[in-house]
C-alpha positions in Angstrom: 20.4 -17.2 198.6 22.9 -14.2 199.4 23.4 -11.5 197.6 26.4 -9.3 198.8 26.7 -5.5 197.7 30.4 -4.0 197.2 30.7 -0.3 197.3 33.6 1.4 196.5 33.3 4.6 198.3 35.8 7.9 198.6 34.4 10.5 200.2 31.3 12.3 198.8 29.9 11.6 201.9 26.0 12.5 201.3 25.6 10.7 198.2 27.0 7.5 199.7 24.4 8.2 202.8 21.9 8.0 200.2 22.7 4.8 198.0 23.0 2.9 201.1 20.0 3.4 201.6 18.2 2.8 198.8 20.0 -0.5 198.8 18.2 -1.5 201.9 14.7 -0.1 200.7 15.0 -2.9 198.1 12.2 -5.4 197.9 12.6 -8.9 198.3 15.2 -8.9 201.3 15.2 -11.2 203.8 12.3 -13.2 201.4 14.4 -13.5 198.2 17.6 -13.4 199.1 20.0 -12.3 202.3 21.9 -8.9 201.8 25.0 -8.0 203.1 25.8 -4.1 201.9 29.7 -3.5 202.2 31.4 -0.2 202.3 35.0 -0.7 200.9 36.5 2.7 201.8 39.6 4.5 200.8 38.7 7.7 201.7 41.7 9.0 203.9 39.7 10.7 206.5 36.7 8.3 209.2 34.6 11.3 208.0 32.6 8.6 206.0 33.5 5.5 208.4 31.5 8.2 210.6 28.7 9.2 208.8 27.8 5.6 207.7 28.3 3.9 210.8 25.7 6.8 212.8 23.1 6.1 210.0 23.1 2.1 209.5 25.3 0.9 212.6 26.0 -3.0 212.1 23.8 -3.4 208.9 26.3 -2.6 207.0 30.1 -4.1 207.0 32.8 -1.5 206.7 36.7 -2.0 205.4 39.3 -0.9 203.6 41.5 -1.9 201.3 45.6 -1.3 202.0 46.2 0.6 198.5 43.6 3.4 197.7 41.5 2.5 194.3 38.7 2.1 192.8 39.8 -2.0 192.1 41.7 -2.2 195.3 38.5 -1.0 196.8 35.8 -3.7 194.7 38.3 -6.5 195.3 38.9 -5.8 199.2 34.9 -6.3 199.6 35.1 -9.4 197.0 37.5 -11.0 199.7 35.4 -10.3 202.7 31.4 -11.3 200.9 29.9 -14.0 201.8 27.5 -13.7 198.7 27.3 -16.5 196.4 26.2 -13.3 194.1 28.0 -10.1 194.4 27.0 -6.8 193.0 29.1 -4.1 192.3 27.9 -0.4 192.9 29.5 2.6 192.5 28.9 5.1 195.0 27.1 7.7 192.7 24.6 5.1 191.7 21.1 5.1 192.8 19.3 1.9 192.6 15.3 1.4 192.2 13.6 -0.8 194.9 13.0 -3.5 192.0 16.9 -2.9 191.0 18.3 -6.2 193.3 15.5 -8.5 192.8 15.5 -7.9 189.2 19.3 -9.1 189.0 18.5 -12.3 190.7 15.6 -13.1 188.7 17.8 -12.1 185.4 20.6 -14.7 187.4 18.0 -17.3 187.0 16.7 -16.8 183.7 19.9 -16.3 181.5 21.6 -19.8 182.6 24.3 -18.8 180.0 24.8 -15.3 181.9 28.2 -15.3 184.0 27.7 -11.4 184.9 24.8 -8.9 184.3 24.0 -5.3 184.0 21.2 -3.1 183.0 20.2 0.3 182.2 22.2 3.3 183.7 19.8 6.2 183.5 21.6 9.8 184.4 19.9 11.6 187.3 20.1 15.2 187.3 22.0 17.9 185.6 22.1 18.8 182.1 21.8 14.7 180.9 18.8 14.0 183.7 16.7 11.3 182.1 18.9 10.0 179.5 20.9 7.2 179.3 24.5 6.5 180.2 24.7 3.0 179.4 24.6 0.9 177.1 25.6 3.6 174.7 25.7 3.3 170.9 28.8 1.9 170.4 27.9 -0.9 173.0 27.2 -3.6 170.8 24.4 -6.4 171.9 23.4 -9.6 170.6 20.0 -11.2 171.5 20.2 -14.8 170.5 16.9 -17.3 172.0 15.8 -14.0 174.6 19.3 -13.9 175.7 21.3 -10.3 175.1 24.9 -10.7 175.1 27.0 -7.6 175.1 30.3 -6.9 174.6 31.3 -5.3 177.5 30.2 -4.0 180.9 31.1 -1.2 182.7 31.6 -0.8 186.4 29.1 1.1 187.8 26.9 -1.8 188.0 28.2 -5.1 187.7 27.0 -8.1 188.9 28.4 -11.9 188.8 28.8 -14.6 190.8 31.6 -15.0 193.1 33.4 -17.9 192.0 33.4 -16.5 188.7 34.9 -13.2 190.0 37.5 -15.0 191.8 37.8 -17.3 188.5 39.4 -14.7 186.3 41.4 -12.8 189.3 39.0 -10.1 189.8 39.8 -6.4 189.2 43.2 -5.4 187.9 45.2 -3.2 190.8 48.1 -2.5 188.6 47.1 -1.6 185.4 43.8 -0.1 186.4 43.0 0.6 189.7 41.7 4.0 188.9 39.8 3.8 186.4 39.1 1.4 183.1 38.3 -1.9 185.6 35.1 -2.4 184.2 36.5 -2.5 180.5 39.4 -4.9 181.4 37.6 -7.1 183.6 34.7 -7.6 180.8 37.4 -9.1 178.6 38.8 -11.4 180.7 35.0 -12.8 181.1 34.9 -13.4 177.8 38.4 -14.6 177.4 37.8 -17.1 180.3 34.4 -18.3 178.5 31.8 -16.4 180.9 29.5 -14.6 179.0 28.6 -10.7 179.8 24.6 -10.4 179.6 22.5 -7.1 179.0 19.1 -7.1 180.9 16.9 -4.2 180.5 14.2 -4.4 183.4 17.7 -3.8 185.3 17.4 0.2 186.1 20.5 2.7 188.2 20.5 6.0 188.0 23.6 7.6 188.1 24.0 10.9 189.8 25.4 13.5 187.3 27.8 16.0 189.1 28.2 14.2 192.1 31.0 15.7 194.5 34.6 13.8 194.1 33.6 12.2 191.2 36.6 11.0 189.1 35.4 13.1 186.5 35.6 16.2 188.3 38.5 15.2 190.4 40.6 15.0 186.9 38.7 17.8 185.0 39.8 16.1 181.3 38.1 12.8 182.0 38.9 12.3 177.8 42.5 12.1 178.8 42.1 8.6 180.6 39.8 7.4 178.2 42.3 7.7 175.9 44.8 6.5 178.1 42.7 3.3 178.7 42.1 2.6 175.0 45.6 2.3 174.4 46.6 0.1 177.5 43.6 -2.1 176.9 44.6 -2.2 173.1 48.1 -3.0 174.4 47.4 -5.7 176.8 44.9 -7.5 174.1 47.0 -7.2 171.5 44.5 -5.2 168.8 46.9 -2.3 167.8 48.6 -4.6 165.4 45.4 -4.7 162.9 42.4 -3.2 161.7 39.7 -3.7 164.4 36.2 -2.5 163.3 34.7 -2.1 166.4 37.2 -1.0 168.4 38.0 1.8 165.7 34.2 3.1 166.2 35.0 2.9 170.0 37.8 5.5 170.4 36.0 7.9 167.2 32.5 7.5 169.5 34.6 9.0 172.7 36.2 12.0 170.9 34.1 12.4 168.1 32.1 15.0 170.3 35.3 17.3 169.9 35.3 17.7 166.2 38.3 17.6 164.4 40.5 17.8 167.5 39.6 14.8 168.6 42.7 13.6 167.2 44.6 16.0 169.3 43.0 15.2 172.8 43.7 11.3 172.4 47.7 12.6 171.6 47.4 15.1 175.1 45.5 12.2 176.9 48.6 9.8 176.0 50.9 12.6 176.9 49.6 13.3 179.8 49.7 9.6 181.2 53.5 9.0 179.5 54.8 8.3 182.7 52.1 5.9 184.1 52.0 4.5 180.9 55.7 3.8 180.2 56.2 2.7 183.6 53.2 0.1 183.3 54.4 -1.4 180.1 56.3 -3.6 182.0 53.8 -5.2 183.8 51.7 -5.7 181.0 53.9 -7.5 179.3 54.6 -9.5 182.5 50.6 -10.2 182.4 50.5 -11.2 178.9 52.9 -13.6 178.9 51.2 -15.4 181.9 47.7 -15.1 180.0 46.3 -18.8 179.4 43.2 -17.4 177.5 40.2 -20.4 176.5 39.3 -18.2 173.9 41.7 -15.4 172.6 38.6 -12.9 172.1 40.1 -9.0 171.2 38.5 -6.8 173.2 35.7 -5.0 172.2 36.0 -7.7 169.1 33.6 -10.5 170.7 31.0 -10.5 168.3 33.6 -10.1 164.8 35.1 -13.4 166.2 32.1 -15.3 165.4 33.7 -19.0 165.7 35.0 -18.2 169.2 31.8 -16.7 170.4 29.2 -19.3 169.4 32.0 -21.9 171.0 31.4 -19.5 174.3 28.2 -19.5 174.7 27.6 -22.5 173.5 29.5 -24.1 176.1 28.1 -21.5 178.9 25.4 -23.1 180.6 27.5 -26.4 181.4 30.3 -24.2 182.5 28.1 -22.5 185.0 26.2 -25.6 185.8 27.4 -26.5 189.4 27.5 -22.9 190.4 24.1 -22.5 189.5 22.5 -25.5 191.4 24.1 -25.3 194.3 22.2 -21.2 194.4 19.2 -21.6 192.6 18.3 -25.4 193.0 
């Protein structure tokens, strides 16, 4: 089989040096599966084009996208794989050498499993050792040794490629920047392709990594709250009492006390423009959505009836895509 690892990459030249790497000190290549490692680049220098093509020459393929984005970027490398599988991997994430074969034997195991992710283990700083995801407020659901989860988050995803292709891959407009992984997770579900949670699945993500997003912005909290509300917006889950989602946004500011409150009101203020200029597009999207099952997000498990019809249905839906990898 083929696997085929995206890479979004801007700049932060080093770290990128080093994940590529550790991609190809993965067991089980070229005797488990075929690799192709793809650097979808919008840095706007060749600095990295450079620095990647002196260190790995033609093992890796190199391109980039015609809009700059984290999305642009992922979707630009989906067009160009040849992987019946593709992984997604952030550029600031380390994998172990038992990372890529553990993902294909999880592909084979869950047969209900339209995308999988693992543990993300911090490496370095002040969180070294602890674990980034899944987080608290990331709810699972192990049903016959299966772990559903609600949602998975983009530093690494992985799914197969007609599934990716399925639900129109990563959205460019709304979130091209950041929130892809939260959006994308939702139209899964929505579509009837289950999200999977498998912990022998192990990244590290490097805390403080040069040009992270994080630095880059220096009040990450403002476009998570910015996300929350264009992600409650496009699914339509502002108009009621949502448990879950509720718990969600208090789990991101709760860490600021009581103003909290006040740093999802500057985050919204400080995206107004994006925001009010996006609303139109949204609304665009949502009256084109065709959903199979109208799942809120971050609501898949409270919506009981439409998630045991998912997964329940799963395994035939995935049927034909499986066999012609795995049999």
């Amino acid at each position: 089989m083929q696997i085929s690892v995206i890479v979004p990459c801007f700049k932060r030249i080093g770290q990128t040096v080093k994940s590529f790497d550790l991609v190809f000190k993965s067991k089980g290549i070229n005797t488990e599966f075929g690799l192709e490692l793809i650097a979808a680049d919008s840095t706007p220098t060749n600095e990295l084009y450079l620095a990647l093509k002196n260190e790995f020459g033609e093992k890796i393929i190199y391109t980039r996208p015609q809009k700059p984005g984290i999305a642009a970027n992922k979707n630009q490398g989906a067009k160009i794989a040849k992987g019946e599988v593709l992984i997604f991997c952030d550029s600031d994430i380390e994998v172990e050498e038992n990372t890529l074969i553990s993902t294909i034997s999880a592909f084979k195991k869950h047969e209900k499993a339209a995308a999988i992710g693992g543990q993300v283990i911090w490496r370095g700083g002040s969180k070294g050792g602890s674990r980034d995801r899944p987080r608290e407020e990331d709810r699972m659901l192990n049903i016959e040794g299966t772990t559903f989860i609600e949602a998975l988050y983009s530093r690494y995803f992985a799914t197969y490629k007609k599934v990716f292709l399925d639900v129109g891959g990563y959205d460019e407009k709304v979130f091209n920047m950041r929130g892809e992984g939260s959006d994308l997770s939702i139209r899964f579900w929505r579509a009837g392709y289950p999200l999977v949670y498998e912990e022998t699945i192990i990244v590290h993500h490097v805390h403080d990594v040069p040009d992270s997003a994080a630095l880059r912005t220096g009040r990450p909290e403002f476009g998570i709250a910015k996300d929350l509300l264009l992600l409650g917006y496009k699914y339509d889950i502002l108009d009621e009492k949502y448990k879950n989602f509720m718990n969600t946004v208090v789990a991101n500011f709760k860490q600021f006390g009581d103003g909290g409150y006040f740093r999802i009101i500057e985050g919204i203020g400080n995206h107004l423009d994006f925001i009010a200029k996006i609303k139109a597009i949204i609304d665009r999207e949502k009256k084109q959505m065709k959903p199979v099952y109208d799942f809120k997000f971050l609501e898949v498990f409270s919506q009981k009836e439409l998630f045991e019809a998912c997964i329940n249905k799963a395994s035939k839906k995935l049927e034909n895509i499986r066999k012609s990898i795995f049999i």
